[in-house]
C-alpha positions as CSV (number, residue, x, y, z in Angstrom):
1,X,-3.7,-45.6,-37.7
2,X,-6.8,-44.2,-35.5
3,X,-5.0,-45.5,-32.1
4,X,-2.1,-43.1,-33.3
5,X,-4.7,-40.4,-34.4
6,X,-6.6,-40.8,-30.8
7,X,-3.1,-40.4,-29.3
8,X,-2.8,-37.3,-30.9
9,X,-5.6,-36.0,-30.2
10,X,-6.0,-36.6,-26.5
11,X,-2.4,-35.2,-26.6
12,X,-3.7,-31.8,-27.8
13,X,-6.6,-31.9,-25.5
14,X,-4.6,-32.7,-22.6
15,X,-2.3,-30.1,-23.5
16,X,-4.8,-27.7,-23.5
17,X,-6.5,-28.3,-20.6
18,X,-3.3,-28.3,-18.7
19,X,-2.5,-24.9,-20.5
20,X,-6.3,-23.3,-19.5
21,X,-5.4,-24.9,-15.9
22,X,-2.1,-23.0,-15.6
23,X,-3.6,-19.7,-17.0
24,X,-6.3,-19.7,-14.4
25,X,-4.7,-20.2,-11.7
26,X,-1.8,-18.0,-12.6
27,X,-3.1,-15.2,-10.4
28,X,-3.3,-17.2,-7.1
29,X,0.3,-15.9,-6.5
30,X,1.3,-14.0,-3.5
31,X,2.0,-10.6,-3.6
32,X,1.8,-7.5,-1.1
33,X,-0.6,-5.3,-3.2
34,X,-3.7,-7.3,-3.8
35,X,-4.6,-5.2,-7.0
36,X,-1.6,-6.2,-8.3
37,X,-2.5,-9.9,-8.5
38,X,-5.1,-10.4,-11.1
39,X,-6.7,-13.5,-12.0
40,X,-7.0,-13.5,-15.8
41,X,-10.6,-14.0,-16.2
42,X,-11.2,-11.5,-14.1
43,X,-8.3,-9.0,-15.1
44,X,-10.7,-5.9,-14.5
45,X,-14.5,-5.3,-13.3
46,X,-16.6,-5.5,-15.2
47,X,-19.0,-3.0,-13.7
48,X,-21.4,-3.0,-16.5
49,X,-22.8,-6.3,-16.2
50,X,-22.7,-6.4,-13.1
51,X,-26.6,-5.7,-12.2
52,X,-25.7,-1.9,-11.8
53,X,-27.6,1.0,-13.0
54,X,-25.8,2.3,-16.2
55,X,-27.3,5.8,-17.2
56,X,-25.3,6.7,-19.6
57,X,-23.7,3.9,-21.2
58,X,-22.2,6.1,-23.8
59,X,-19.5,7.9,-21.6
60,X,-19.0,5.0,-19.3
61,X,-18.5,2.5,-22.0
62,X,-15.1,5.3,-22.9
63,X,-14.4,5.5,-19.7
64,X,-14.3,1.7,-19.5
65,X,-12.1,1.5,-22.5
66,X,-10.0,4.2,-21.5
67,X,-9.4,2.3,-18.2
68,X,-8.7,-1.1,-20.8
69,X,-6.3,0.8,-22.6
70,X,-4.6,2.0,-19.7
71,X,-5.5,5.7,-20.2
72,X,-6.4,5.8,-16.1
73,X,-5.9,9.5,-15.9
74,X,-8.2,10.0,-19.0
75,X,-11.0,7.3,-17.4
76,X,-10.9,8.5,-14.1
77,X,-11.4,12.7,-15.5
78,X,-14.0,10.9,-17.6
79,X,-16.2,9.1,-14.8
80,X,-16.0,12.0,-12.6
81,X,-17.3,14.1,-15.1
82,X,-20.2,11.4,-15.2
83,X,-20.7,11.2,-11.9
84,X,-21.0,15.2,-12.1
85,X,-23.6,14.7,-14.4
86,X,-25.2,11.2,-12.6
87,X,-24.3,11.4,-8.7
88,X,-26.1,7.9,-8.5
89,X,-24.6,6.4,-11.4
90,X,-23.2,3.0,-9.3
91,X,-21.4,1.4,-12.3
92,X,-19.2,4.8,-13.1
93,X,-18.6,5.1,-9.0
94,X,-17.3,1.7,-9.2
95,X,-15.3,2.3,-11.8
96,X,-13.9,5.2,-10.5
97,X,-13.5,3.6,-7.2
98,X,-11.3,0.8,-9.2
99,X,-9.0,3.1,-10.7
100,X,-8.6,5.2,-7.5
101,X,-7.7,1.7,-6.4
102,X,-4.9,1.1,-9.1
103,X,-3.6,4.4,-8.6
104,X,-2.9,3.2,-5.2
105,X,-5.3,6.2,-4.0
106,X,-6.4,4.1,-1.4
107,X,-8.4,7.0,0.6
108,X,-10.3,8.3,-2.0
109,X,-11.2,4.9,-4.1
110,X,-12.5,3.3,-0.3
111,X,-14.8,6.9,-0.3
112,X,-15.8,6.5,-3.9
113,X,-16.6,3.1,-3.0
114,X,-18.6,3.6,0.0
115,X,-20.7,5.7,-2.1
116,X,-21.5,3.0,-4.9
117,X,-22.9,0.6,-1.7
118,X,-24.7,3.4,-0.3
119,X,-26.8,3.6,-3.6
120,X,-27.4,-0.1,-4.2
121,X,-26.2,-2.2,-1.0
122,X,-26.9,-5.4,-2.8
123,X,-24.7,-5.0,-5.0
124,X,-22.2,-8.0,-4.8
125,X,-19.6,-5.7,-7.4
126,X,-19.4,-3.0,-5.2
127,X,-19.1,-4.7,-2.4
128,X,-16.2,-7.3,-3.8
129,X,-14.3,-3.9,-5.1
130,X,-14.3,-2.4,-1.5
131,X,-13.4,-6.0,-0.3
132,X,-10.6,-5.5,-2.7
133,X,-9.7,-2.0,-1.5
134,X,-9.8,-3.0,2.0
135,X,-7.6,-5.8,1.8
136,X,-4.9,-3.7,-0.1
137,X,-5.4,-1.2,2.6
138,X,-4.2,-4.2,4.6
139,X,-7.7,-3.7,6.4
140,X,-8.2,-7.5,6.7
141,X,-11.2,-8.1,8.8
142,X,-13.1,-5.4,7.3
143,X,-12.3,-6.8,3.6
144,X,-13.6,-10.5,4.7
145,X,-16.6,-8.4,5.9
146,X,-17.5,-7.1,2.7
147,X,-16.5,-10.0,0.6
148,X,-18.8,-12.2,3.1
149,X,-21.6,-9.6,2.3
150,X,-20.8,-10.2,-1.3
151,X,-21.5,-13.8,-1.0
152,X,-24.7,-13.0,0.5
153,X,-26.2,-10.9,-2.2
154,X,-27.1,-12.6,-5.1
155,X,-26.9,-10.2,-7.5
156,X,-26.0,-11.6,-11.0
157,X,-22.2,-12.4,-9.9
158,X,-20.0,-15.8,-9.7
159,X,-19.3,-16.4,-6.3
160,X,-15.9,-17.9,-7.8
161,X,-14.2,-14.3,-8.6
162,X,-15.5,-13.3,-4.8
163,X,-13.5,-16.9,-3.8
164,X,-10.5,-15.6,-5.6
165,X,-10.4,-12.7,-4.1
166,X,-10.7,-14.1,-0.6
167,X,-8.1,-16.2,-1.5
168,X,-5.6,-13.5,-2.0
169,X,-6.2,-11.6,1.1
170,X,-6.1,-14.1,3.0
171,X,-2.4,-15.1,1.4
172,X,-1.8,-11.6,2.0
173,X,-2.3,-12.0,5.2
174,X,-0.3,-15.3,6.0
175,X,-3.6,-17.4,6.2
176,X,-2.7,-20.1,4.5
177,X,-5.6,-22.6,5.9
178,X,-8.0,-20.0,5.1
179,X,-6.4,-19.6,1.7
180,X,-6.9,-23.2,0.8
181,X,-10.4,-23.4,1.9
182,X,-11.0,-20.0,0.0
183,X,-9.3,-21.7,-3.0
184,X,-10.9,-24.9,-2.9
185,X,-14.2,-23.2,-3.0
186,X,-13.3,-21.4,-5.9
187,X,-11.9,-24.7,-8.2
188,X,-15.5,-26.5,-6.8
189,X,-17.6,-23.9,-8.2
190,X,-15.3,-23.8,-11.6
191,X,-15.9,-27.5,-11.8
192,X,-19.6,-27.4,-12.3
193,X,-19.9,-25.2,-14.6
């Protein structure tokens, strides 16, 4: 009766480990638009907790679910009006930045962007999101630039989601060696956790 009971049970847990396993790596599929492929985990920024300033946590915690909702029109009225209010508010930049980005408004989320790493260069959400934008700009060198530089700075981020992203452009781009190694990075620094 408890070797049947073990059985069962090391079923279960196999089966969910296999099913965690599947679901994370679900977004390491190829696609053209890197914005497009989302790892789960990291579905969308978030911007807050990323060592940003957040002035007014209020209006960018709305704009935040607004953008969770997928009210982008309403988030992206709401985090300029922020920005209005706080030009140097480097969270609600990013944020805005990002949905630019979704909108596939390439030009002005790589502007919005650039203004977010102006204000705090360090900091490794910004400059993953340009990373991001630049690769779906199809910009690859300059995206592996600013991922690298995310690497770099220490600044309260996994280096695992900056992996993942590196591992999509690089598909993107037809790099499959570079991919792999980008990959493999990632899955090592998963593992020891």
């Amino acid at each position: 009766m408890k070797r049947h009971s073990m059985s069962v049970v090391s079923g279960i847990l196999a089966t969910l480990f296999l099913g965690v396993l599947a679901y994370s790596l679900a977004g390491c599929k190829k696609t053209e638009n890197i914005s497009e492929n989302k790892v789960p985990a990291v579905q969308v920024n978030n911007v807050q907790t990323a060592g940003a300033k957040v002035e007014g946590t209020g209006d960018f915690d709305k704009a935040r679910t607004l953008r969770n909702e997928g009210k982008n029109q309403e988030a992206v009225k709401l985090c300029e009006e922020i920005i209005a209010k706080e030009p140097k508010n480097t969270s609600a930049l990013i944020l805005l930045a990002e949905l630019y980005q979704y909108e596939k408004n390439l030009d002005n989320a790589l502007r919005t962007i650039n203004k977010a790493v102006e204000l705090e260069n360090g900091n490794t959400w910004a400059l993953r999101a340009r990373g991001n934008i630049y690769a779906d700009m199809k910009e690859y060198l300059k995206a592996e630039e600013s991922y690298k530089s995310a690497l770099t700075n220490k600044n309260n981020m996994d280096d695992y989601y900056i992996y993942i992203d590196m591992q999509k452009m690089y598909t993107a781009k037809g790099d499959k060696k570079k991919a792999d190694e980008a990959l493999k990075k990632a899955k090592d620094i998963n593992n020891t956790k």
